[in-house]
Backbone as a printed PyTorch tensor [residue, N CA C, xyz], in Angstrom:
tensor([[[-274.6780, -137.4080, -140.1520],
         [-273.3060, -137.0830, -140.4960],
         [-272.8060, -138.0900, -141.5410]],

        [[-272.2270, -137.4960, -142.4730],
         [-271.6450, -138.3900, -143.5890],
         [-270.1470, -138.9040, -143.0340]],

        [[-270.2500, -140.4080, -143.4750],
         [-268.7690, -140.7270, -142.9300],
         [-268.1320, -141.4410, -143.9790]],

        [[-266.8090, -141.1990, -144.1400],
         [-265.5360, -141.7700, -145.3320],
         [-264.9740, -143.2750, -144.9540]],

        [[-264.8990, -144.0180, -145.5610],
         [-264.3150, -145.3430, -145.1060],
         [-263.3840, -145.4280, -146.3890]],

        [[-261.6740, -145.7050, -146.0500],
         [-260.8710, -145.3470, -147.0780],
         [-260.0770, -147.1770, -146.6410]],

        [[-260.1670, -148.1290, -148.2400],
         [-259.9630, -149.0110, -148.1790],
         [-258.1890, -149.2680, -148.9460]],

        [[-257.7020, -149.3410, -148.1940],
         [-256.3180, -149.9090, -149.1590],
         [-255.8300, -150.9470, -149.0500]],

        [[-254.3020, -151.0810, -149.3620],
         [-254.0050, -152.7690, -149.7290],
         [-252.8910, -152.5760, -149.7060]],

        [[-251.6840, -153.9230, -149.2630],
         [-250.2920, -154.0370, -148.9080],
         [-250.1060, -155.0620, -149.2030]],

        [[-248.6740, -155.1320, -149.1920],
         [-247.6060, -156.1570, -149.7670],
         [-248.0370, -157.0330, -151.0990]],

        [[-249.7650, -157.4750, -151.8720],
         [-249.8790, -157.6280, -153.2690],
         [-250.5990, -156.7120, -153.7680]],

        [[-250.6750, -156.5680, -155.0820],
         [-251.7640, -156.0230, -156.0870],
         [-252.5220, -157.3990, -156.1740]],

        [[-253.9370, -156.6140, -156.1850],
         [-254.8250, -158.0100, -156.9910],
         [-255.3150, -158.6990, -155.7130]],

        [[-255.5240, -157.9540, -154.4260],
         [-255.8000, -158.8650, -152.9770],
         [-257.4850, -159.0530, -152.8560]],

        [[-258.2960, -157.9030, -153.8830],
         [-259.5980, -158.0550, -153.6880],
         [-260.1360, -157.3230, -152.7200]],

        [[-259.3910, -155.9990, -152.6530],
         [-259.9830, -154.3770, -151.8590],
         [-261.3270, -154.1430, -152.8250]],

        [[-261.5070, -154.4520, -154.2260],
         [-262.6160, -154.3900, -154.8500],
         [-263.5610, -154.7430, -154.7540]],

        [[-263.5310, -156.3440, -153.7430],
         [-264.7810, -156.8820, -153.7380],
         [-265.0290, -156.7410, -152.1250]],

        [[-264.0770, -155.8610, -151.8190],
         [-263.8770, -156.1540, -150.0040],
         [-265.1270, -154.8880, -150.3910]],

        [[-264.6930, -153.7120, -150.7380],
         [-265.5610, -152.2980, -150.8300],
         [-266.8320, -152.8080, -151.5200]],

        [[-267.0340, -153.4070, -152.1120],
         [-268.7270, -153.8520, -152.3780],
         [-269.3040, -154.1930, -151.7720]],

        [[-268.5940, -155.4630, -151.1980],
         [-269.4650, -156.0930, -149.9940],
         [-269.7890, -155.3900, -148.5900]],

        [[-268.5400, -154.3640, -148.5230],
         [-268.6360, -153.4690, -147.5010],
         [-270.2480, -152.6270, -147.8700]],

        [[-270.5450, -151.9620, -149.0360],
         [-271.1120, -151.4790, -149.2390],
         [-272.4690, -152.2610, -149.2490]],

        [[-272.8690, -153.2050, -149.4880],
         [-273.8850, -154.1020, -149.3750],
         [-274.4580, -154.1760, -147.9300]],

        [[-273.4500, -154.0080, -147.4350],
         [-273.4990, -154.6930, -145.5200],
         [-274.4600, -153.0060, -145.3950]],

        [[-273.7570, -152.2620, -145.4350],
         [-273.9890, -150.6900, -144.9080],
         [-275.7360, -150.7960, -146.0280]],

        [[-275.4720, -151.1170, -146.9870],
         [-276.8420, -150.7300, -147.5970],
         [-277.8110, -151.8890, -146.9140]],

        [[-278.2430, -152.7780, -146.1040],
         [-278.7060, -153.8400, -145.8350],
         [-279.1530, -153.7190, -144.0710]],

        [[-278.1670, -152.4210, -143.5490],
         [-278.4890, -151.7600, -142.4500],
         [-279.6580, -150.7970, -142.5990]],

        [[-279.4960, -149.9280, -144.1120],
         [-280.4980, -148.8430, -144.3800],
         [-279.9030, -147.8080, -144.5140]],

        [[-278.7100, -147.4590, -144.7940],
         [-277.2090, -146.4910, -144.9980],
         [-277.3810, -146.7470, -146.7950]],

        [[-277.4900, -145.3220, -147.1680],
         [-277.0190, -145.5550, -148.7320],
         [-275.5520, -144.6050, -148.7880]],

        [[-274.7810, -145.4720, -150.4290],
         [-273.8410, -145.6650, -149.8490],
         [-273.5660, -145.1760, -151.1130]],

        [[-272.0410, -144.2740, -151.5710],
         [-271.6280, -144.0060, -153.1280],
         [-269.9440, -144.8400, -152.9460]],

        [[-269.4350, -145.4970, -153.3290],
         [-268.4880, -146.0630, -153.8770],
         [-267.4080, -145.4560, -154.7290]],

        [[-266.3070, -145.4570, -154.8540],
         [-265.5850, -144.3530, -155.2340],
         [-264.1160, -144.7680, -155.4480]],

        [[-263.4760, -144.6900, -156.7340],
         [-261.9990, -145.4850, -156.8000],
         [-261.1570, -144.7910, -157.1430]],

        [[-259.8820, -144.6470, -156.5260],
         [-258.4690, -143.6360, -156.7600],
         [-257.2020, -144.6990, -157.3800]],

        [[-257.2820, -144.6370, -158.4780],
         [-256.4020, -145.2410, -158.7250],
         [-255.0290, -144.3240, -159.5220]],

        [[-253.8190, -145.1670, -158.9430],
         [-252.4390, -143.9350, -159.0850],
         [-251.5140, -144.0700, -160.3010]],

        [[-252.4120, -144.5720, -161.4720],
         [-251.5170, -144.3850, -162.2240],
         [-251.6340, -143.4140, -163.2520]],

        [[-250.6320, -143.2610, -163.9400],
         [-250.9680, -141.9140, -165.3410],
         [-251.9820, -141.6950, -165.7820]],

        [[-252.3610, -142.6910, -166.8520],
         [-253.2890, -143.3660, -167.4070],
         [-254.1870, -142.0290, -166.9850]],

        [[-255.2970, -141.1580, -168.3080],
         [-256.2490, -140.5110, -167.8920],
         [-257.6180, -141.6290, -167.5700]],

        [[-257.6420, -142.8470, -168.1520],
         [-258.9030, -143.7400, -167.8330],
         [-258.0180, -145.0930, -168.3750]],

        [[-258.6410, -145.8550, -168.1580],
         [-258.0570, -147.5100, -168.4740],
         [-258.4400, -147.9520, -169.6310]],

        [[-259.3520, -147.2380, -170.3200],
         [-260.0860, -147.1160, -171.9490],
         [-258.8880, -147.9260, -172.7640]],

        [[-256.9990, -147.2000, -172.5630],
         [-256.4880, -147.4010, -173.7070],
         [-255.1720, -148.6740, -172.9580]],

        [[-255.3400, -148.9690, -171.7170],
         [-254.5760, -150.3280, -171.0180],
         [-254.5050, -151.2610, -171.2840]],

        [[-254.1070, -152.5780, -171.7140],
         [-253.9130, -153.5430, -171.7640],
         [-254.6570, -154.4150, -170.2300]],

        [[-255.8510, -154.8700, -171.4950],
         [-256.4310, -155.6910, -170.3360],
         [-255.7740, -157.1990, -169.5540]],

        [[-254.4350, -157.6630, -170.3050],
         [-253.9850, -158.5010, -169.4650],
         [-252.8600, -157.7890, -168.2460]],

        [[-252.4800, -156.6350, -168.3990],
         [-252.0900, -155.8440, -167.5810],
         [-252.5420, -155.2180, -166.4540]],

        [[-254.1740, -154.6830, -166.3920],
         [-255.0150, -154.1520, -166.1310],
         [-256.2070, -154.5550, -165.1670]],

        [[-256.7990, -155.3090, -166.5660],
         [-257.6780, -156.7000, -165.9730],
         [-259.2320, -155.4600, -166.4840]],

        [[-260.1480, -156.1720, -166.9570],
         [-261.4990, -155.9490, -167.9990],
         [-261.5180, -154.1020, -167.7160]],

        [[-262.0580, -153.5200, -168.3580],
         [-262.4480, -152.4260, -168.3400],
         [-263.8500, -152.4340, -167.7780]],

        [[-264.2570, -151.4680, -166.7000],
         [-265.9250, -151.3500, -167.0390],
         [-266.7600, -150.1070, -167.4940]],

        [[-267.3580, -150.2760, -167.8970],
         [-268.3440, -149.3200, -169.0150],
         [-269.3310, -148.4460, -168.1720]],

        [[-269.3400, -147.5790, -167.8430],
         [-270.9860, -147.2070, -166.9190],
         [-271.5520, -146.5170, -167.9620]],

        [[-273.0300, -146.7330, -167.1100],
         [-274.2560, -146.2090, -167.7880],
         [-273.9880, -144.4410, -168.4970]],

        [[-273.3160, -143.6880, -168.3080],
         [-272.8100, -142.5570, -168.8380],
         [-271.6330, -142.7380, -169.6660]],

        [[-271.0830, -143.8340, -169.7470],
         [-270.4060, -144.1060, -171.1800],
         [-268.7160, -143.9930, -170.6690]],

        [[-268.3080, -143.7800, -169.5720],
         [-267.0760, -143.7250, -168.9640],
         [-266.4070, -145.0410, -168.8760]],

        [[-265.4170, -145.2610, -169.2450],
         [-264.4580, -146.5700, -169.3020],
         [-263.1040, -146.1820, -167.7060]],

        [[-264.0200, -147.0550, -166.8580],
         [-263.1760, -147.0490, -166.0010],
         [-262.9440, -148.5600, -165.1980]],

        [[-262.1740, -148.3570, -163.6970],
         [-261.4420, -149.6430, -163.6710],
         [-262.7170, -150.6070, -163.1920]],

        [[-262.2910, -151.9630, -163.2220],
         [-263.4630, -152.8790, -163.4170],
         [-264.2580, -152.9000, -161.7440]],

        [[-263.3330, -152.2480, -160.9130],
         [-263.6280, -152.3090, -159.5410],
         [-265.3140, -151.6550, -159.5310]],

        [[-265.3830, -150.7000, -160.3680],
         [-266.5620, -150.5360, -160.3540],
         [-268.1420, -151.1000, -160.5310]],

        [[-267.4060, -152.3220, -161.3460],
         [-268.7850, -152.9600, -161.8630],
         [-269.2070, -153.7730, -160.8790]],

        [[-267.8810, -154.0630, -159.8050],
         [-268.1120, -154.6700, -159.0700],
         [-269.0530, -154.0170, -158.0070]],

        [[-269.0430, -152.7120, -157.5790],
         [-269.6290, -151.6600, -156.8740],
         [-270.8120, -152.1770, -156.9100]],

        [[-271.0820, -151.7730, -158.5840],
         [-272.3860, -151.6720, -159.1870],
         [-273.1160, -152.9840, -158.9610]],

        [[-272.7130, -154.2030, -159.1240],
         [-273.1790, -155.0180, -159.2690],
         [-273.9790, -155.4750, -157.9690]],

        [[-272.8080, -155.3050, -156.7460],
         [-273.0720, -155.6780, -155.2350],
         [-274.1420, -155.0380, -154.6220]],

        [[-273.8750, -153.7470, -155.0530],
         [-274.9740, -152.3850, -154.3820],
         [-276.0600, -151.9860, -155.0820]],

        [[-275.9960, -152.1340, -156.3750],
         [-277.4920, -151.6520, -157.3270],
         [-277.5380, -150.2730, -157.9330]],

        [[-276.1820, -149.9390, -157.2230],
         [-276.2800, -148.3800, -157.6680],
         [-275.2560, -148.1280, -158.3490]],

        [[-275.8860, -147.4660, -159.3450],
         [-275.1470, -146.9180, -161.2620],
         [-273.8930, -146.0390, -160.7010]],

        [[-272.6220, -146.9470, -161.3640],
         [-271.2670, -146.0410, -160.9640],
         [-271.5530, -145.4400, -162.0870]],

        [[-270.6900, -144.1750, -161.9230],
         [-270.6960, -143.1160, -162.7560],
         [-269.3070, -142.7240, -163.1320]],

        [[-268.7910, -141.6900, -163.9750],
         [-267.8920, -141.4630, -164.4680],
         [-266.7870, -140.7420, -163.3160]],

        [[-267.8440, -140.2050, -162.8470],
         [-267.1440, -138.9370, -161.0870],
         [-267.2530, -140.3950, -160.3740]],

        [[-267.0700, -141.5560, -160.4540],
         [-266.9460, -142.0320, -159.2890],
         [-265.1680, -143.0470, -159.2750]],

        [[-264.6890, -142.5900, -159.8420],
         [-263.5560, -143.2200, -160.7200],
         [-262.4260, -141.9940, -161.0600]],

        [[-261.5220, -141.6270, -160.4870],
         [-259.9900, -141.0400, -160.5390],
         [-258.9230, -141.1840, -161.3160]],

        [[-257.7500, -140.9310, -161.4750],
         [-256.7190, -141.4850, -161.9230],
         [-255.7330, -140.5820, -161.4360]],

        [[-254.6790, -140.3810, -161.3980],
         [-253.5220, -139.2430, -161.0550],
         [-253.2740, -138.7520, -162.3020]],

        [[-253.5270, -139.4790, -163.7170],
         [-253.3690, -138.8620, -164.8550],
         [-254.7010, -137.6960, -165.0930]],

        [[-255.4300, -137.8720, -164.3000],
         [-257.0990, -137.3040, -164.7830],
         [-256.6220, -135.9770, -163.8680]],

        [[-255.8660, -136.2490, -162.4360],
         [-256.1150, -135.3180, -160.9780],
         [-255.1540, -134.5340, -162.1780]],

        [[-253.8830, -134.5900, -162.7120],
         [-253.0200, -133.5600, -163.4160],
         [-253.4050, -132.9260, -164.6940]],

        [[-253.9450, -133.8320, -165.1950],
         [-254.4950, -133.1420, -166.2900],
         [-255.6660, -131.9030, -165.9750]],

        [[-256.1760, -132.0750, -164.6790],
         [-257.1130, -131.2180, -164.3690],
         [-256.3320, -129.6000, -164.3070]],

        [[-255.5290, -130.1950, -163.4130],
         [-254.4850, -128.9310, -162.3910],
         [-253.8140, -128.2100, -163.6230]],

        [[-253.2670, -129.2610, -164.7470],
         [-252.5190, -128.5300, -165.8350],
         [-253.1450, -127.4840, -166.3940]],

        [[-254.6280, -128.3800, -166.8720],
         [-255.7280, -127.4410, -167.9790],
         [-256.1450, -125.8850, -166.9670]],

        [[-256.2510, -126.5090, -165.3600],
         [-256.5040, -124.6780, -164.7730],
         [-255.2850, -123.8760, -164.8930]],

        [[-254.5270, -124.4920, -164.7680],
         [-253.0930, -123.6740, -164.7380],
         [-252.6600, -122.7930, -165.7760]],

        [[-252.9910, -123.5280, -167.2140],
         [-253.2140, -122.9950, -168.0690],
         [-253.9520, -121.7830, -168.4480]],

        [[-255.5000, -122.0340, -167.8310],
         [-255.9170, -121.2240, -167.6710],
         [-256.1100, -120.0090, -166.8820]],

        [[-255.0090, -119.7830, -165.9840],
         [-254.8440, -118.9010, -165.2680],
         [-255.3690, -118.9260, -164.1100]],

        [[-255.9180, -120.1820, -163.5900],
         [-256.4770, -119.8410, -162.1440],
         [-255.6910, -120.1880, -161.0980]],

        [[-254.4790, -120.4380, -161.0050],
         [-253.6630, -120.3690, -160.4300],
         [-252.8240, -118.9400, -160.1070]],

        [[-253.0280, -117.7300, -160.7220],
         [-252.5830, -117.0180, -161.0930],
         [-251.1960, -117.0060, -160.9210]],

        [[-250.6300, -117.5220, -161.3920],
         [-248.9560, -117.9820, -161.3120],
         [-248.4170, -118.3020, -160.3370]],

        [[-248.8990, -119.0680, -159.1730],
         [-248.5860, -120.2010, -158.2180],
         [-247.9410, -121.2500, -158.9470]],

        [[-246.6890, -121.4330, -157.8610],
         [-246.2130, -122.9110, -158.5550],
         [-246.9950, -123.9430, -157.6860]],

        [[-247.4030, -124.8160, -158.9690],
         [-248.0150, -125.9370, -158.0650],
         [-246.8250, -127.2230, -157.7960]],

        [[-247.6510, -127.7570, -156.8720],
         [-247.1550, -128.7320, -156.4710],
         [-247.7950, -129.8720, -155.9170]],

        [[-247.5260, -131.0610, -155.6750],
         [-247.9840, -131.9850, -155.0880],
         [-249.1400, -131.8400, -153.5320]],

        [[-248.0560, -131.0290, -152.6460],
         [-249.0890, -130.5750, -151.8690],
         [-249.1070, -129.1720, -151.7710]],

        [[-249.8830, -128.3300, -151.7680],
         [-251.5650, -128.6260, -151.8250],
         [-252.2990, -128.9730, -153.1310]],

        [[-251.3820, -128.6750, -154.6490],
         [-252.2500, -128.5420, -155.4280],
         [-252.9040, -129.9250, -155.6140]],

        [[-252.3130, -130.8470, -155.8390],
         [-252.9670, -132.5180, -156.2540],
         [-253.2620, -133.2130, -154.5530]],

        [[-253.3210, -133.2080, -153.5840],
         [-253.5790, -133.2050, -152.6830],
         [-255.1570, -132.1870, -152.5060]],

        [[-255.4590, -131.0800, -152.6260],
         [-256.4590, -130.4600, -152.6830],
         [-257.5040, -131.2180, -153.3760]],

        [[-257.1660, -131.8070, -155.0270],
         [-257.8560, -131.9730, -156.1210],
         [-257.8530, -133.2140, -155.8720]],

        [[-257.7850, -134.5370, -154.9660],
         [-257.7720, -135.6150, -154.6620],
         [-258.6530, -135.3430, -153.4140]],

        [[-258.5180, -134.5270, -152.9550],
         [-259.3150, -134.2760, -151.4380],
         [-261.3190, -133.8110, -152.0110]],

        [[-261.1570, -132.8610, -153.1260],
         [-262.6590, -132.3270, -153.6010],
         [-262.8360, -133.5240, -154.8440]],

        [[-262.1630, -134.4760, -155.3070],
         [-262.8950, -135.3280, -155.5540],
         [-263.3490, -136.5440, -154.8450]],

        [[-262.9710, -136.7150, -153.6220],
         [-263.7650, -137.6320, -152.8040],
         [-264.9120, -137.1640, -152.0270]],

        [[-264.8330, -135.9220, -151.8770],
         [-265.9730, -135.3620, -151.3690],
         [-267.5250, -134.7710, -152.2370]],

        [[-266.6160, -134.7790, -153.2540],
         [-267.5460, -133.9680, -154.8280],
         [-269.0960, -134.9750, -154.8040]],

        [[-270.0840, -134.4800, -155.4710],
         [-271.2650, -134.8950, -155.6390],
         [-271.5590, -136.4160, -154.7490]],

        [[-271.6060, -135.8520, -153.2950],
         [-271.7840, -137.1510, -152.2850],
         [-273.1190, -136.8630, -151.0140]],

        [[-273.7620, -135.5280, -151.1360],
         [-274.4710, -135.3570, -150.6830],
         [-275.7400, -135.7510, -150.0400]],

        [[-275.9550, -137.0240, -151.0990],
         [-277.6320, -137.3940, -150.8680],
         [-276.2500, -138.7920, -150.2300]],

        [[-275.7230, -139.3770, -149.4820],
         [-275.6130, -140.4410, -149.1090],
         [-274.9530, -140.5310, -147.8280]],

        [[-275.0260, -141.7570, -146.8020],
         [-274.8170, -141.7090, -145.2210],
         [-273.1130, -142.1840, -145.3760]],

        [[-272.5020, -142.5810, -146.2880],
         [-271.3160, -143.1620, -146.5380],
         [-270.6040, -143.0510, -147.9300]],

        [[-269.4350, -142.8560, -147.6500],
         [-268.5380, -142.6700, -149.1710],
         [-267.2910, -143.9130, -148.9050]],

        [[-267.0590, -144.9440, -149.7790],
         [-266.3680, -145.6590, -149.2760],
         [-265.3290, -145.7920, -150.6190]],

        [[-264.3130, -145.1190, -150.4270],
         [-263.3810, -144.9890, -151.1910],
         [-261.8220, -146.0440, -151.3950]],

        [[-262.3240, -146.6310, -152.3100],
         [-261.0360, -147.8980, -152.3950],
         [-259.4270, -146.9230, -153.0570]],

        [[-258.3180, -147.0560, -152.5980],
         [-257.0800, -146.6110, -153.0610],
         [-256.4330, -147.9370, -154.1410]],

        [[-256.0040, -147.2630, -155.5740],
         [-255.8340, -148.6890, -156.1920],
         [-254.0450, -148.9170, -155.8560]],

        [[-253.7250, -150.0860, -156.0180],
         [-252.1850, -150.5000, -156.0040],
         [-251.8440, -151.1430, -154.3380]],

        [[-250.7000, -150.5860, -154.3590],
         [-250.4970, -151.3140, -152.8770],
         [-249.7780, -149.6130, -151.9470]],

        [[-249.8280, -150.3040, -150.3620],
         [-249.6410, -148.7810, -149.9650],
         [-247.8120, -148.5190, -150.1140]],

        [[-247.0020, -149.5700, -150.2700],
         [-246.1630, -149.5780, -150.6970],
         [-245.5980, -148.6490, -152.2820]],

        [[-246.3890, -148.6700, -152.7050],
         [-246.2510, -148.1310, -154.4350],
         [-246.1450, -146.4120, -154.5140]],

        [[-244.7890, -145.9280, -154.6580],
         [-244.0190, -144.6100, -154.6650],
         [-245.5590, -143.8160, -155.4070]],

        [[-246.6070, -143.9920, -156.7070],
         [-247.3130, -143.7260, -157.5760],
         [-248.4470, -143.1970, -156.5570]],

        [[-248.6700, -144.0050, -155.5730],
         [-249.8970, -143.6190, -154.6200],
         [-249.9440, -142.7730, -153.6760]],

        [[-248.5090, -142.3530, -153.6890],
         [-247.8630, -141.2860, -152.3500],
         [-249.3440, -140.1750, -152.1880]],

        [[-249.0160, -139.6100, -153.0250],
         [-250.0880, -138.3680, -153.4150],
         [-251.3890, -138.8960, -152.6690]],

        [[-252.1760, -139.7180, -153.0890],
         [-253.2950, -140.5260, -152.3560],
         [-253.6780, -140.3200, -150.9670]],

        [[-252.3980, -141.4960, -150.6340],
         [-252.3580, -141.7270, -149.0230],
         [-252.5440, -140.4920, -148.7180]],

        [[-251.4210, -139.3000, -149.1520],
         [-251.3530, -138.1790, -148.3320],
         [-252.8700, -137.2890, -148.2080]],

        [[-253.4750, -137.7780, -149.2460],
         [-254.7370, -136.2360, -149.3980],
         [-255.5060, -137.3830, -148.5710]],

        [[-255.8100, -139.1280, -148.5020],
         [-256.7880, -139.4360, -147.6780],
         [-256.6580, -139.1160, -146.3190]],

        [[-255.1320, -138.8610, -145.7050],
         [-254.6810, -138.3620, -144.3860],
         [-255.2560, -137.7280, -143.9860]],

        [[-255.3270, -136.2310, -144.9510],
         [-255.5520, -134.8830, -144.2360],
         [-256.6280, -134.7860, -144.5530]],

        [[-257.6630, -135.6720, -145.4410],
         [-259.2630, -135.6300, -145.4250],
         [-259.5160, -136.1370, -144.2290]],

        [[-258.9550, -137.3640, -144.1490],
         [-259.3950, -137.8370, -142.4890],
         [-259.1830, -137.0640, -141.2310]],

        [[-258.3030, -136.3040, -141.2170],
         [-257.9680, -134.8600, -139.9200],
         [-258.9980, -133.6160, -140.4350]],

        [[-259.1130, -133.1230, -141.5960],
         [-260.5420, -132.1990, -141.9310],
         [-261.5670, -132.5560, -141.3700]],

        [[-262.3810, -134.0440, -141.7820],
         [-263.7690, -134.3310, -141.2550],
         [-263.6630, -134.7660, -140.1190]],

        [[-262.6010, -135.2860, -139.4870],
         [-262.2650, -135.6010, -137.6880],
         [-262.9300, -137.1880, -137.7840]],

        [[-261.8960, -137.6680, -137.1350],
         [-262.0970, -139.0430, -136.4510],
         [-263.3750, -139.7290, -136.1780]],

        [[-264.3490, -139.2280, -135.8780],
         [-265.7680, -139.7500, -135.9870],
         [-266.3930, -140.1070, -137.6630]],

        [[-265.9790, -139.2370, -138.3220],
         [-266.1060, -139.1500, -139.5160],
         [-265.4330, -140.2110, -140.8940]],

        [[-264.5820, -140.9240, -140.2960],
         [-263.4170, -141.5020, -141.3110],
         [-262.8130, -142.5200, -140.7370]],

        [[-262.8340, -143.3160, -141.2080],
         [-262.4400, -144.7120, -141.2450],
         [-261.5490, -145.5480, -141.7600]],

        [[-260.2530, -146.4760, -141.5720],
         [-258.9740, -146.6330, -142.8740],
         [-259.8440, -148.3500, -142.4660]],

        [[-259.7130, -149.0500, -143.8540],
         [-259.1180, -150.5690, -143.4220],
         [-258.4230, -151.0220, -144.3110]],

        [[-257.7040, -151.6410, -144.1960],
         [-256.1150, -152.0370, -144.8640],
         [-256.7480, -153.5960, -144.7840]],

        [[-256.1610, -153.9910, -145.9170],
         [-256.1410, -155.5130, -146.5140],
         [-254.5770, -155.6160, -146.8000]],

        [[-254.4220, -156.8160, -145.8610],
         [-252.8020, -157.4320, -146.2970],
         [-253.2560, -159.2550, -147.4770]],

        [[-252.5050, -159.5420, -147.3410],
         [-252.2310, -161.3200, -147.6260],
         [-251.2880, -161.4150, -146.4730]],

        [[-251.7250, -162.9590, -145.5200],
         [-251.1630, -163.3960, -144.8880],
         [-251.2800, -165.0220, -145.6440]],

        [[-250.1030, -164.8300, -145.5610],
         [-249.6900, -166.5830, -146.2050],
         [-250.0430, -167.7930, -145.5660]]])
């Protein structure tokens, strides 16, 4: 059975859910669990390509040529295994998706909305091309505080009630002073 481990973060940005999910992933790969790594981050932004890296913090590059957030290299680096372009989100990427079908009529004139439509499309990209692995460990970027991530939280919710409680896992990183 494949199981979800959904990592977030409170009261700072910048607490190190990035290196928490690598190392997480190291531990699980070191048991004999292979593992895909996976980042939702809630801002516009279709990729971090055009951000201000003192804002931001480094871009990383994967082997398929995708400029996404640096959390990945960290993935990559810990675990051995090549992040990819599908392994990296944005809420600017989840709308731009929903817009371009909408456009195209596959909505057939449904109004969308937050839930189900970006909620759905946040839900089939954590699940999307995860097949060959015993674990998907999906970091949420920002803090759980941040109005931008609403959307997030909500689709990791009802992924976690879809695959049922055996299946899914939250751990929350605070700062305690």
């Amino acid at each position: 059975m494949k199981r979800f481990i959904f990592i977030t973060g409170g009261v700072v940005s910048s607490l190190g859910k990035g290196i928490a999910s690598a190392a997480l992933g190291a531990l699980l790969q070191a048991r004999g669990y292979r593992v895909r790594l996976r980042k939702l981050d809630p801002y516009l932004n279709v990729d971090p390509g055009t951000m201000s890296p003192t804002q931001h913090g480094e871009v990383f590059v994967t082997d398929d040529g995708a400029e996404t957030d640096l959390d990945l290299g960290h993935y990559e680096r810990f675990t051995g295994v090549s992040a990819r372009k599908t392994d990296n989100t944005t809420t600017g990427r989840i709308y731009k998706s929903i817009l371009e079908k909408e456009r195209r009529g596959d909505y057939l004139g449904a109004t969308l909305q937050v839930i189900p439509h970006v909620t759905d499309a946040i839900k089939e990209f954590i699940k999307s091309d995860t097949d060959d692995v015993d674990f998907v460990l999906c970091e949420v970027g920002g803090t759980v505080g941040d109005i931008e991530g609403l959307p997030f939280f909500e689709a990791i919710r009802q992924f976690s009630q879809d695959v049922g409680r055996d299946a899914s896992l939250f751990i929350h990183l605070t700062l305690l002073p």
